[in-house]
C-alpha positions, -999 to +999 in steps of 0.1 A: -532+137-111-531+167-090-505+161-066-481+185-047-481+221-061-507+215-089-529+201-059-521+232-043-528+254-069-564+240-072-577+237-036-562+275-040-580+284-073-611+276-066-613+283-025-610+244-013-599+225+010-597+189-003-604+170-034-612+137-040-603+115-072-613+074-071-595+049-094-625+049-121-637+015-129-667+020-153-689+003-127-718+018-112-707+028-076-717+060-060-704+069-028-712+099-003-686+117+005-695+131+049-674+127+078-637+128+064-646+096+041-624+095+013-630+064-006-603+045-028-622+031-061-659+042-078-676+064-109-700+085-086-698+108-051-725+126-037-713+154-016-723+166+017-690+182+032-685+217+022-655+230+003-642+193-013-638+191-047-657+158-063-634+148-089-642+124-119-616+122-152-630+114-187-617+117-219-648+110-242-670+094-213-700+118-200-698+130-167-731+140-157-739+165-122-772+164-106-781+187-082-808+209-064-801+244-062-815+248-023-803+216-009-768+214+001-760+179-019-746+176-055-735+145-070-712+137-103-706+106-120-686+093-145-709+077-172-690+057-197-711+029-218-706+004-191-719+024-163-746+041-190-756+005-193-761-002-155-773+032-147-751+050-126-772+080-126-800+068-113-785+056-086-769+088-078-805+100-082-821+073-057-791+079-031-800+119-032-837+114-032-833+087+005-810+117+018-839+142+016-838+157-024-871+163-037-868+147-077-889+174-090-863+197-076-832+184-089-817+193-122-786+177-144-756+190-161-741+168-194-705+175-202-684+172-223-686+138-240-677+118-273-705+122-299-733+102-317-715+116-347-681+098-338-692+068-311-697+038-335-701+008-316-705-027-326-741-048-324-729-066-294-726-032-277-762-024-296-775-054-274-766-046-239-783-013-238-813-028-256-816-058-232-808-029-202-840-016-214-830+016-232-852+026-262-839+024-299-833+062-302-801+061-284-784+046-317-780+068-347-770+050-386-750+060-411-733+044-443-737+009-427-726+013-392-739+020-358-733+052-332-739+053-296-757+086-285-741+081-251-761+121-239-793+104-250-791+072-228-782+089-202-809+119-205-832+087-210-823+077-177-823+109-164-863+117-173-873+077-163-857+090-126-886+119-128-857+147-137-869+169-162-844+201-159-815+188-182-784+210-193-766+197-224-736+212-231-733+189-264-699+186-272-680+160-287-644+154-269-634+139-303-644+165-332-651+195-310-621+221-320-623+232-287-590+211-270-609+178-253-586+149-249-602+122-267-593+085-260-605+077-291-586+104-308-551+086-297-549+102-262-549+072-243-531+088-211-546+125-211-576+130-193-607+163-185-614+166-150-646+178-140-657+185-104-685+197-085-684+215-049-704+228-025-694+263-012 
């Protein structure tokens, strides 16, 4: 995914000068991106170069930004349920807040994502978030089966970190008309990116 001209075209677009894209592995790694370091594997950066694209690839799994307007750090992560479960956020959060950002400061973006209304999930799934210590309003029921609000578990996460300025976009890659590849929806090989800079 973006290599040669279509690389080219994006560091272009959007006034760049590199981009960085890990092998996702719905873990809860976040790395800081200074200094030329370009790592290989991970769901998370936080960003302290200037003019490098922070890339992460989802096609129904959240990827959330946090941020603080006057501090030049941002960080985005690739939330799916397994790194929902272990709370990749936060530790984005925890990593910005040792480098210097104030929590009462920082505020999150929620992208695009698959839906409460379209994420059912089985009770063994039901079990890992409850035993992780997330509250019962993540799940949602309806005509005998169970759906994963995967926004809510992570804006959970997001206010137990002490972040109270949350953005929602709120839509569903799978019944949003709107053109999101959705893995569930049979698009097993397409992918969104979504990126964060600093200029």
């Amino acid at each position: 995914m973006l290599q040669g001209e279509e690389r080219f075209r994006f560091l272009n677009t959007f006034k760049l000068n590199d981009l960085v894209i890990m092998r996702q592995e719905h873990r809860d790694e976040v790395h800081i991106i200074k200094d030329g370091f370009r790592p290989t594997s991970g769901d998370g950066f936080i960003l302290l170069e200037k003019n490098v694209a922070g890339i992460v690839k989802t096609a129904d799994c959240l990827p959330v930004v946090v941020c603080e307007p006057d501090y030049p750090i941002a960080s985005i992560v690739h939330a799916g349920w397994r790194g929902t479960a272990k709370k990749i956020v936060a530790n984005a959060i925890r990593k910005m807040a040792h480098l210097g950002v104030r929590r009462d400061r920082m505020l999150a973006i929620l992208g695009p994502s698959i839906g409460s209304c379209c994420y059912e999930v089985k009770e063994d799934l039901c079990n890992v978030f409850m035993e992780a210590g997330f509250s019962g309003r993540i799940f949602k029921y309806k005509n005998n089966s169970v759906f994963l609000d995967i926004r809510q578990a992570n804006i959970e996460i997001l206010k137990g970190e002490g972040i109270e300025n949350i953005f929602d976009i709120n839509i569903c890659t799978l019944c949003s008309t709107m053109g999101f590849h959705s893995y569930r929806g049979g698009e097993k090989e397409k992918r969104q990116i979504n990126f964060v800079s600093l200029m």
